[in-house]
NUZA-402217 format. One record per residue (C-alpha): residue number from 1; residue in one letter; x, y, z. Coordinates in Angstrom, 2 decimals. Last residue first. Example, Ala and Ser with C-alpha at 12.3 -4.5 7.8 and 13.67 -1.06 7.14 Angstrom:
// residues 2
- k;r;xx;yy;zz
- 2;s;13.67;-1.06;7.14 .
- 1;a;12.30;-4.50;7.80 .
***
This chain:
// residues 463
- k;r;xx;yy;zz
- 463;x;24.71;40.72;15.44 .
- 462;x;25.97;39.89;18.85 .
- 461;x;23.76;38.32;21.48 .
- 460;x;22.89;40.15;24.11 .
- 459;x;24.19;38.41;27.81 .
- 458;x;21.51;37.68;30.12 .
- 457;x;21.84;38.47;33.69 .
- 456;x;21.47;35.62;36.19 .
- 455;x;18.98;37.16;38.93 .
- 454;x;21.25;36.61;42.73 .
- 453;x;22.76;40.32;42.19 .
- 452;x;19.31;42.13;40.52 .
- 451;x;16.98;40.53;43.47 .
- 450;x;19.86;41.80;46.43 .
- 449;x;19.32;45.28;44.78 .
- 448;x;15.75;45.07;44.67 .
- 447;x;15.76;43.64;48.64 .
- 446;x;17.99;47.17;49.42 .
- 445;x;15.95;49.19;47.68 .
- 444;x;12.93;48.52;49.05 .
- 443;x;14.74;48.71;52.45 .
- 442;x;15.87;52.06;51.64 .
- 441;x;12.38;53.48;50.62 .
- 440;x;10.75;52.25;53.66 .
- 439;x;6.99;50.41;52.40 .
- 438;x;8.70;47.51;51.33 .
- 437;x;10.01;46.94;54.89 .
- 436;x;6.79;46.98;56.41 .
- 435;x;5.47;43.99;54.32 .
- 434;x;6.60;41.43;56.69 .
- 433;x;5.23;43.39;59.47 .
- 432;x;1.56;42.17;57.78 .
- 431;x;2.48;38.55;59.60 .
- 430;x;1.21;39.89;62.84 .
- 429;x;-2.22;40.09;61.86 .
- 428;x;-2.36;36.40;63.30 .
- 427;x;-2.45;37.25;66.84 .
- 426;x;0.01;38.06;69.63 .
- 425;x;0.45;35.15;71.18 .
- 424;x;-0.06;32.09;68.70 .
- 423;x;1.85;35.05;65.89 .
- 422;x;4.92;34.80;68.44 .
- 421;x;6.94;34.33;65.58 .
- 420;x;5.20;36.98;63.22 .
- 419;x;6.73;39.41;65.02 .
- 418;x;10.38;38.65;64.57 .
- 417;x;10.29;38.96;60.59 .
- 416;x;9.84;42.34;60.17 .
- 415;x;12.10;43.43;63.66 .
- 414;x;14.93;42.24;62.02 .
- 413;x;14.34;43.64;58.49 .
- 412;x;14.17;47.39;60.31 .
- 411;x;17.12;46.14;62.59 .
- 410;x;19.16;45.57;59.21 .
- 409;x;18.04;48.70;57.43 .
- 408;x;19.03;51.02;60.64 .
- 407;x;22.46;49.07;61.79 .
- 406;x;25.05;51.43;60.07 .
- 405;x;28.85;51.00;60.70 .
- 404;x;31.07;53.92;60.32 .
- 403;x;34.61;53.39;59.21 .
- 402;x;36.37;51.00;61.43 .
- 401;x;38.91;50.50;64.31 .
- 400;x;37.24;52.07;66.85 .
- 399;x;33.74;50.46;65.74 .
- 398;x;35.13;47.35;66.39 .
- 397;x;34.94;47.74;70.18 .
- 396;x;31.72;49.82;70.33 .
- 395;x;30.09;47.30;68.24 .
- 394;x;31.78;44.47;70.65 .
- 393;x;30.32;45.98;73.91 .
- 392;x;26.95;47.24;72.36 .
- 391;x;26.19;43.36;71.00 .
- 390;x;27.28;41.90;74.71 .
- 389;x;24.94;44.37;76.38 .
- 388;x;21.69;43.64;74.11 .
- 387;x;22.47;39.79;74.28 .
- 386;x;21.68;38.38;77.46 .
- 385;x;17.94;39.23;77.65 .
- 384;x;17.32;37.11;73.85 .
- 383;x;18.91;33.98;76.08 .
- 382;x;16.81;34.45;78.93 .
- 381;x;13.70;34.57;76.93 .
- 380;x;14.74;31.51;75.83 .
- 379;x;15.47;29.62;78.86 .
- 378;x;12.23;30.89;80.53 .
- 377;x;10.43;28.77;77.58 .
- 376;x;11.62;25.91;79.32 .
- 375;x;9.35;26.68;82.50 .
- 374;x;8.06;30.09;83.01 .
- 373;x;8.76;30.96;86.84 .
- 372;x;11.90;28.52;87.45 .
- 371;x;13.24;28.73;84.63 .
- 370;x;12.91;32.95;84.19 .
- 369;x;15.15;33.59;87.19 .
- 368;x;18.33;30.64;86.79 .
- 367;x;17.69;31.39;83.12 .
- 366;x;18.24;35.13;83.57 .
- 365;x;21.09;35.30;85.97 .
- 364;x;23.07;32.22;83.91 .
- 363;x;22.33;34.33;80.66 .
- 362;x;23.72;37.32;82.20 .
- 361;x;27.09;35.52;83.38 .
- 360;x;27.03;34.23;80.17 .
- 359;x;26.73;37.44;78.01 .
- 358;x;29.22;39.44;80.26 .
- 357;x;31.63;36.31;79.58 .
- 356;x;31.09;36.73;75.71 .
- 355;x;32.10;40.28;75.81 .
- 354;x;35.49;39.62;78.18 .
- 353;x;36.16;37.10;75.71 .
- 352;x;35.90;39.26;72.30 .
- 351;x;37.75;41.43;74.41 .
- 350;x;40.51;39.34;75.24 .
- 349;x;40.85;38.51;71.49 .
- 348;x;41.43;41.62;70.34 .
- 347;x;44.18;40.34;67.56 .
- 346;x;42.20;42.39;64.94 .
- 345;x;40.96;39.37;62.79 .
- 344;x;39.28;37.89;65.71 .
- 343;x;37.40;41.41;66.75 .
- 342;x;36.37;41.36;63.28 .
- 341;x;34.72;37.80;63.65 .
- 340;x;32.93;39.28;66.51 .
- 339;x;31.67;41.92;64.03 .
- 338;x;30.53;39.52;61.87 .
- 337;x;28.83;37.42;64.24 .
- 336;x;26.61;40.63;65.28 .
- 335;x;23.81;40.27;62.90 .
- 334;x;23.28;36.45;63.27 .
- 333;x;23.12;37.03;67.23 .
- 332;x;20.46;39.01;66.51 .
- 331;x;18.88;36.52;63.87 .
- 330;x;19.62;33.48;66.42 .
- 329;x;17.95;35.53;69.96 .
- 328;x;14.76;36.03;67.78 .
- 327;x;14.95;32.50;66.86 .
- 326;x;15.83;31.62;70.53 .
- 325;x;12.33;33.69;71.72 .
- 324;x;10.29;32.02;69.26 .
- 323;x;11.48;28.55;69.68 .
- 322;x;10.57;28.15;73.61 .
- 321;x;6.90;28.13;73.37 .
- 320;x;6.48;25.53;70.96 .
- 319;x;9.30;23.36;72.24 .
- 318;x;6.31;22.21;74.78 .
- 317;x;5.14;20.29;72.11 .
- 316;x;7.52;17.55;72.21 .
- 315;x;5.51;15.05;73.82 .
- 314;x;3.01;14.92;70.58 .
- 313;x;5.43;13.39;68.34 .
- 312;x;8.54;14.98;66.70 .
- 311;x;7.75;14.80;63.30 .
- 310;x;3.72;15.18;63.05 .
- 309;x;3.74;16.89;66.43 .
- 308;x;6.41;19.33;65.37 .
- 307;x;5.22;19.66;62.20 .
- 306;x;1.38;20.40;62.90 .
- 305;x;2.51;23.31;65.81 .
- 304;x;5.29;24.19;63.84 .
- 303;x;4.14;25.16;60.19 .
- 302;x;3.99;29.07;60.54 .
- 301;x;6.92;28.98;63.46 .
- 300;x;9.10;27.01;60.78 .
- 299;x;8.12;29.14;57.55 .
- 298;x;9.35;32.24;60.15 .
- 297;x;12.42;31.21;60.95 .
- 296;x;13.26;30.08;57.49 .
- 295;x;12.05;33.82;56.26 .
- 294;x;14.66;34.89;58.87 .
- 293;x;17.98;33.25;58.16 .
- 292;x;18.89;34.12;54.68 .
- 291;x;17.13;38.00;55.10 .
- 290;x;18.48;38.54;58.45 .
- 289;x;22.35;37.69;57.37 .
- 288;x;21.93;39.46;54.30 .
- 287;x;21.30;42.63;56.15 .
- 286;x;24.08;41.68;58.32 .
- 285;x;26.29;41.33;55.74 .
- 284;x;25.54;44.52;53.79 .
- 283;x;26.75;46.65;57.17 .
- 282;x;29.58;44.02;57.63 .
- 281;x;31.03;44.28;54.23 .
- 280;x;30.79;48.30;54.11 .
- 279;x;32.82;48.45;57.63 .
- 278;x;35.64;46.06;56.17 .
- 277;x;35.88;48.44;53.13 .
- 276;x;36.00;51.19;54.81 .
- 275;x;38.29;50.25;57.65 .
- 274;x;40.54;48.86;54.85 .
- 273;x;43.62;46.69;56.71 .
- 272;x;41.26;43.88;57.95 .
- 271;x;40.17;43.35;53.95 .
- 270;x;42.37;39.69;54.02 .
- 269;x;41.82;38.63;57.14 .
- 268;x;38.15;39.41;56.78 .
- 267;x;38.03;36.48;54.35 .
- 266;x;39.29;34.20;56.30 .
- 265;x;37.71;35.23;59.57 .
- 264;x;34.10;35.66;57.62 .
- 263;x;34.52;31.93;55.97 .
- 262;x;33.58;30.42;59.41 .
- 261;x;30.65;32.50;61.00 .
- 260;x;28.98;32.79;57.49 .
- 259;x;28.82;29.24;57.10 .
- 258;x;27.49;29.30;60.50 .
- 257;x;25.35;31.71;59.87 .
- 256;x;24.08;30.59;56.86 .
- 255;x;22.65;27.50;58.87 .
- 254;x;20.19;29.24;60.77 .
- 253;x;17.01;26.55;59.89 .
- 252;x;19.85;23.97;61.60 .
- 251;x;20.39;26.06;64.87 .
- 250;x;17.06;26.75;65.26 .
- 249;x;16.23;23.39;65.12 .
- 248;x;18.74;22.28;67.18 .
- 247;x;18.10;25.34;70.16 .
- 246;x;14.62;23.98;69.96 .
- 245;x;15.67;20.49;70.56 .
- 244;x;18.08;20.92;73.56 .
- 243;x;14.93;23.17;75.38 .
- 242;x;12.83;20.41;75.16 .
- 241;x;15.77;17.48;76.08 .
- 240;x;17.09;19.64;79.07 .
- 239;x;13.71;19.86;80.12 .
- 238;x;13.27;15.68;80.04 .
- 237;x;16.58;15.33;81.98 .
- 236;x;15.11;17.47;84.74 .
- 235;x;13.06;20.68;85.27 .
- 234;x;15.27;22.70;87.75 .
- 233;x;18.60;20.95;88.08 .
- 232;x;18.01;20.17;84.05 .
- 231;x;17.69;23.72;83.19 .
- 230;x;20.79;25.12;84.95 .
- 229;x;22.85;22.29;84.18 .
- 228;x;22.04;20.87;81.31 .
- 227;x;20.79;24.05;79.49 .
- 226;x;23.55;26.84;80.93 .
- 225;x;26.30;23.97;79.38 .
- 224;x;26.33;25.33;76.21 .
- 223;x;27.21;28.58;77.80 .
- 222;x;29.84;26.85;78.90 .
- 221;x;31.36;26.10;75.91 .
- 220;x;30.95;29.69;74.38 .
- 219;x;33.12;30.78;77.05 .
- 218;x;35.69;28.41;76.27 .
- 217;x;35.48;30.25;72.73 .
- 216;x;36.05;33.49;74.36 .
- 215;x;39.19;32.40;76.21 .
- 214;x;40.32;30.13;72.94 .
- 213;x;41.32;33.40;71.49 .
- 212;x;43.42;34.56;74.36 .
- 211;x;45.50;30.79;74.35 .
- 210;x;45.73;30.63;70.76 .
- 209;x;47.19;33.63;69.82 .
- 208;x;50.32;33.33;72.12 .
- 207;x;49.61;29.38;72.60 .
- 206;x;50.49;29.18;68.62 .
- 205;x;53.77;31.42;68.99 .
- 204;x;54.97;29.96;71.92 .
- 203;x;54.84;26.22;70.35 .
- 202;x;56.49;27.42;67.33 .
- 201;x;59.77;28.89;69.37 .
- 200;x;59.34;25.45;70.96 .
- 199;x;59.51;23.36;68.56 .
- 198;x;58.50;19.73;69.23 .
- 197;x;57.59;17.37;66.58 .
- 196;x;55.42;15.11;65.77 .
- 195;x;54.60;13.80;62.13 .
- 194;x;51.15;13.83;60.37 .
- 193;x;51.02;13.09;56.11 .
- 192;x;47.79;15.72;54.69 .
- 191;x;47.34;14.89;51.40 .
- 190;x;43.30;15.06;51.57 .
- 189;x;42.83;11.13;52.50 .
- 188;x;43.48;12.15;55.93 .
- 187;x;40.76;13.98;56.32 .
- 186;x;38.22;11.29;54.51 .
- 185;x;39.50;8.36;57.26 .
- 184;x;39.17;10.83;60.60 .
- 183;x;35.64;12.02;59.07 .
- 182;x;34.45;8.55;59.15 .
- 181;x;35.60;7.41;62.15 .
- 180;x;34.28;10.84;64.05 .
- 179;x;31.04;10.00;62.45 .
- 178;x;30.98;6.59;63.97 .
- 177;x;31.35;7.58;66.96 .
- 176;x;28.54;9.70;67.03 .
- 175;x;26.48;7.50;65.72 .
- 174;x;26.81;4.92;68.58 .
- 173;x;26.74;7.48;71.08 .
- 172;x;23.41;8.76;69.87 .
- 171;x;21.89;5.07;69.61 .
- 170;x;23.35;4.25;73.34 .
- 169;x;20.98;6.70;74.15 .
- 168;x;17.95;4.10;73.73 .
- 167;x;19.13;1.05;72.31 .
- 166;x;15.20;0.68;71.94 .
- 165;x;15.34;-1.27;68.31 .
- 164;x;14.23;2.13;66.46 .
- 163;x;17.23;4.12;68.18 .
- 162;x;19.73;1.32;67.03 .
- 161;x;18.46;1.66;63.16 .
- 160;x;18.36;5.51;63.46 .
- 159;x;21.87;6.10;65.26 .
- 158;x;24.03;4.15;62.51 .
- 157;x;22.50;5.77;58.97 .
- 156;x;22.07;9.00;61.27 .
- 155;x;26.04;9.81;62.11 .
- 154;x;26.61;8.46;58.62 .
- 153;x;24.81;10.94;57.23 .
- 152;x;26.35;13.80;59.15 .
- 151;x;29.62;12.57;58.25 .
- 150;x;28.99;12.28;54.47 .
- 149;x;28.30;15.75;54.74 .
- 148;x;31.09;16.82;56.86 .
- 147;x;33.79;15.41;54.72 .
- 146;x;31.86;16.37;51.65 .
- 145;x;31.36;20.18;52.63 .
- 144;x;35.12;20.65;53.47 .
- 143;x;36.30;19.00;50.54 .
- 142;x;34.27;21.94;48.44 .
- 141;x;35.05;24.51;51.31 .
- 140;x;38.43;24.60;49.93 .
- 139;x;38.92;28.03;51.16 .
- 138;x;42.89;27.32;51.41 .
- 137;x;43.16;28.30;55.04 .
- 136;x;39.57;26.12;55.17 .
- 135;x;41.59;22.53;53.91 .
- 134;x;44.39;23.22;55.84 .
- 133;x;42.23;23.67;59.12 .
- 132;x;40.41;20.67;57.95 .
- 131;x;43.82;18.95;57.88 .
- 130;x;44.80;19.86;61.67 .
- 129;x;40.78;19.65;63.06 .
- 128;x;40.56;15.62;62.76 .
- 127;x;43.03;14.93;65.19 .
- 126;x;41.59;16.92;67.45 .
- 125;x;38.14;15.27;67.68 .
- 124;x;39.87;11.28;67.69 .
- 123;x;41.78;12.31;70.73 .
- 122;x;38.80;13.54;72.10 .
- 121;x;37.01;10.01;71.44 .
- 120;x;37.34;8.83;75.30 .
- 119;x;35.25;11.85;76.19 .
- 118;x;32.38;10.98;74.30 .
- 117;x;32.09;7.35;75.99 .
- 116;x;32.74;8.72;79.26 .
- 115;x;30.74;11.38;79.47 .
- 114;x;27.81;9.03;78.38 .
- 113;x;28.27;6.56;80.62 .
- 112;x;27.94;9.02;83.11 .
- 111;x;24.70;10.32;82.11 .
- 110;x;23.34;7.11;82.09 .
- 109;x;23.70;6.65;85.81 .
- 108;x;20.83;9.30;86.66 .
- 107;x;20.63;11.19;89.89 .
- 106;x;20.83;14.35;87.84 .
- 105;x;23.83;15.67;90.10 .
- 104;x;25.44;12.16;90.31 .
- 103;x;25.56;11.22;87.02 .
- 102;x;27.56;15.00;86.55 .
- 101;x;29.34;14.01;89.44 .
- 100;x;30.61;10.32;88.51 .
- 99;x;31.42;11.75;84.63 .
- 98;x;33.63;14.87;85.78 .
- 97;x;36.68;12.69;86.63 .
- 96;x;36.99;10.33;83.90 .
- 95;x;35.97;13.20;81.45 .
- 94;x;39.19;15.48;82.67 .
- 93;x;41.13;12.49;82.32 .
- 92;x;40.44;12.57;78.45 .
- 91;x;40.56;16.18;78.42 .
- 90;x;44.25;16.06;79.68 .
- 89;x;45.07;13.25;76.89 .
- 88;x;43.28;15.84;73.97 .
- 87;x;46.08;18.50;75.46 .
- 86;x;48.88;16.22;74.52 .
- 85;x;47.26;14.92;70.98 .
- 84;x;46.81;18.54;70.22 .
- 83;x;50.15;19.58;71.10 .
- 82;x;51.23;17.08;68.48 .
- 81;x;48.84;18.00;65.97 .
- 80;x;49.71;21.94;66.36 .
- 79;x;52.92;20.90;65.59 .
- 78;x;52.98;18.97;62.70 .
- 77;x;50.49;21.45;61.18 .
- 76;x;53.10;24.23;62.14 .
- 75;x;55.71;22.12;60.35 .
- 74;x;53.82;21.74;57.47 .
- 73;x;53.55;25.67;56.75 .
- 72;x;51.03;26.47;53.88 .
- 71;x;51.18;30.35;53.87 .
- 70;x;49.53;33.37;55.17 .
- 69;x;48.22;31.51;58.50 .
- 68;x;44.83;32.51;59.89 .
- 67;x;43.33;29.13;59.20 .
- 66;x;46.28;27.56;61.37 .
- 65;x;45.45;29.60;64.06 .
- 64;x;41.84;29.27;64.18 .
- 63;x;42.61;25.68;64.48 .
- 62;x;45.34;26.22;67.36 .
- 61;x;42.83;27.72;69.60 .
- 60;x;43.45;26.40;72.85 .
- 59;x;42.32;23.17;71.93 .
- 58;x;42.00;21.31;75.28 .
- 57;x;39.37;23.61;76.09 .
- 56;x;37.42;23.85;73.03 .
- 55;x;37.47;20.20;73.16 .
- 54;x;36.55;19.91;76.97 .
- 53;x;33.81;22.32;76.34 .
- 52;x;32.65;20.50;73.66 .
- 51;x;32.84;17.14;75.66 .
- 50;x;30.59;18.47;78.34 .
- 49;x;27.65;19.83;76.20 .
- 48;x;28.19;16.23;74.29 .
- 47;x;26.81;14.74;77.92 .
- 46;x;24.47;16.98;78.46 .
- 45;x;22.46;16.80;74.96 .
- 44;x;23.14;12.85;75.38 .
- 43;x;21.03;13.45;78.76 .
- 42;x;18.46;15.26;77.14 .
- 41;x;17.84;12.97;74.14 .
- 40;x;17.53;10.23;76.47 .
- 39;x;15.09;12.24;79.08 .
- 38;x;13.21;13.81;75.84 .
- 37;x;12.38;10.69;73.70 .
- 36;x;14.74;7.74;72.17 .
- 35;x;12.33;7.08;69.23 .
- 34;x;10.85;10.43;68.15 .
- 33;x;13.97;12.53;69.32 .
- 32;x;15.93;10.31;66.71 .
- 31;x;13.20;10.26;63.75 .
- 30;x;13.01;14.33;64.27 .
- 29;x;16.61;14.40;64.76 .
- 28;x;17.11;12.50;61.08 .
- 27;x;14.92;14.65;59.19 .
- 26;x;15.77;18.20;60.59 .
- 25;x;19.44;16.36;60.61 .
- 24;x;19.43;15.87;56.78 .
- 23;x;17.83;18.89;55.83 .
- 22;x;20.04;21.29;58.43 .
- 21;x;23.27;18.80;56.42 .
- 20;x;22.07;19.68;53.14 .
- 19;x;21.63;23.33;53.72 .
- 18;x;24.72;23.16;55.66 .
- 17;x;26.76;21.77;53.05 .
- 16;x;24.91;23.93;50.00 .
- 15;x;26.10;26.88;52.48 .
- 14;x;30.00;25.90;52.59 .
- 13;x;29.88;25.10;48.81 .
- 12;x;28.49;28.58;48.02 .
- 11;x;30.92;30.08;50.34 .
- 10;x;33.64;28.80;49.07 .
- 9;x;32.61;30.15;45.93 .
- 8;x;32.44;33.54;46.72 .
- 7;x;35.46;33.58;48.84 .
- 6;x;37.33;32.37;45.98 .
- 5;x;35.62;34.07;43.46 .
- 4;x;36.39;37.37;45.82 .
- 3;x;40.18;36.16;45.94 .
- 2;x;40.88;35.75;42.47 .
- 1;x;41.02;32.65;40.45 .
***
């Protein structure tokens, strides 16, 4: 099979998981949220906010490492597992300590059960991320997708029942847990046999990517952290919980990002050396990026203010006014993920950090000024302020090392199907922008071309 059916394919099996997993949790949150409510769900939101930063820190990039390896090398697996285990121990304590202060800045003693009951399954997190690193070096997004499917649905087959009977956000925890368990037993059913070892010469060569790549990715963390913190010291658990949900759903409908966000490295690896060729796959892929994620966008701002109450209940409407400005935020951010997965593939890891730390501090500024004037949807118009200096940072920054990269067709599709999300503000004729691209002759193109690639073609039949 050659490389571009293996990317190809990979990727179909990567999106068909995330379709089926943004189904399953649209479905499943909506029950969840319904029956625990905003302070629960917002406090959980918190609490796994804290343990992702903890696991990105105690990673230090040794996943990303072992996807960007040539070859199948078992005694880099056995390592990376044993420094994970080390650095997983660190997080552990690092939970013990933060949990009292976190449940003693929201005043609430949930919140530190909760730390403590995520944090004690970091161990369980890294051990995991060895043999699905294999598993994605080898683009066998097929395993990939089943592990984390069947994960997803046990995470909801345990959380539902409890959340029904009033356990409240011990329901979260619960399925949580038991989705960890679940992927822990179909991981290691792939082959993979762990030992521990200690090489040092190995050791220095993981922490030598790892450490600079895992600087941007720490960054990430805390921006995930902007919503209990910043949000909840201004509007509480039950803000944290609004603005929690929104960022979920637009984080499900956006699912080809993330598919898109973890087969780019892999397959960018492999093109890195053609600046033509690499430049050419990220011009076509963020068109295709706004035209997978945006009609979804817009079907869920058309249908939100009866689904939202008819899924969510009626105390989740104020994640009306917050949705538009993070899906606007999601399709630019969409656009620019390849590039950032460029930067990886280049080594410039320090500048892929120093990018995403300009967009936190901004996003800190903003939220800290918008929250406390506009309520939760201040959180999302602080998150669409804090991108237009990060996106000129790492398009300068990859542009060096690329053939020209042209934005005009993608921002003309972006701008089509931002509009009609703040239809309830602006006004129903919004929705004609969807047409504007048909009437620019490149655009037109463009969406025939993509029509002719995705229509099967039909082969003549001899004589």
């Amino acid at each position: 099979m050659t490389f571009k059916h293996q990317v190809i394919r990979g990727s179909a099996y990567l999106s068909f998981r995330l379709a089926a997993g943004a189904a399953i949790g649209i479905v499943g949150i909506s029950l969840l949220t319904r029956f625990i409510g905003p302070a629960n769900y917002g406090m959980f939101t918190a609490a796994h906010a804290v343990l992702v930063y903890l696991a990105t820190l105690t990673e230090c990039g040794i996943g990303v490492y072992l996807i960007r390896l040539e070859r199948d090398s078992p005694d880099e697996s056995h390592q990376a597992l044993t420094l994970l285990l080390l650095f997983s121990i660190v997080g552990v304590l690092l939970a013990v300590a933060a949990a009292p202060l976190l449940a003693r800045y929201y005043d609430v003693a949930e919140v530190r059960t909760a730390v403590l009951v995520l944090g004690l399954g970091l161990p369980l997190v890294h051990i995991v991320k060895v043999p699905m690193a294999r598993l994605e070096r080898n683009l066998d997004y097929r395993r990939v997708a089943v592990i984390e499917l069947v994960g997803n649905l046990v995470y909801y087959v345990v959380a539902l029942p409890l959340a029904y009977r009033g356990a409240g956000i011990g329901a979260p925890l619960a399925g949580w847990w038991a989705q960890q368990l679940t992927q822990f037993v179909q991981v290691y059913c792939t082959g993979y046999r762990p030992r521990l070892i200690w090489r040092p010469a190995l050791i220095k060569r993981m922490l030598s990517f790892g450490v600079p790549y895992s600087g941007s990715q720490l960054i990430l963390a805390v921006r995930e952290l902007v919503n209990p913190l910043v949000v909840g010291r201004i509007l509480g658990p039950a803000g944290v919980g609004y603005v929690a949900l929104a960022l979920r759903i637009v984080q499900q409908l956006g699912f080809v990002r993330t598919a898109t966000s973890r087969i780019s490295v892999a397959a960018f690896a492999r093109v890195g050396d053609d600046p033509a060729r690499l430049a050419r796959a990220i011009t076509e892929g963020m068109f295709l990026q706004i035209i997978a994620i945006g009609p979804l966008l817009c079907a869920f701002s058309l249908l939100a203010p009866f689904a939202i109450t008819f899924a969510f209940g009626p105390t989740w409407l104020p994640v009306l006014l917050i949705f538009p400005w993070l899906a606007v935020a999601a399709m630019i951010d969409s656009m620019f993920q390849l590039q950032s997965s460029a930067l990886t593939v280049f080594g410039m890891n320090y500048k892929q950090a120093l990018a995403q730390l300009v967009r936190l501090a901004l996003l800190v500024v903003f939220a800290t000024f918008f929250v406390s004037r506009m309520g939760g949807s201040g959180y999302g118009l602080a998150a669409l302020a804090s991108l237009p200096l990060f996106c000129l940072l790492v398009h300068i920054w990859v542009r060096a090392r690329t053939a020209p990269i042209y934005y005009g067709r993608a921002t003309v599709w972006l701008v089509a199907f931002s509009l009609p999300l703040f239809a309830y503000r602006l006004g129903n004729v919004v929705w004609l922008s969807l047409l504007a691209p048909l009437l620019w002759s490149p655009t037109r193109h463009q969406l025939l071309g993509l029509a002719e690639f995705v229509t099967p073609r039909r082969v003549p039949t001899p004589p």
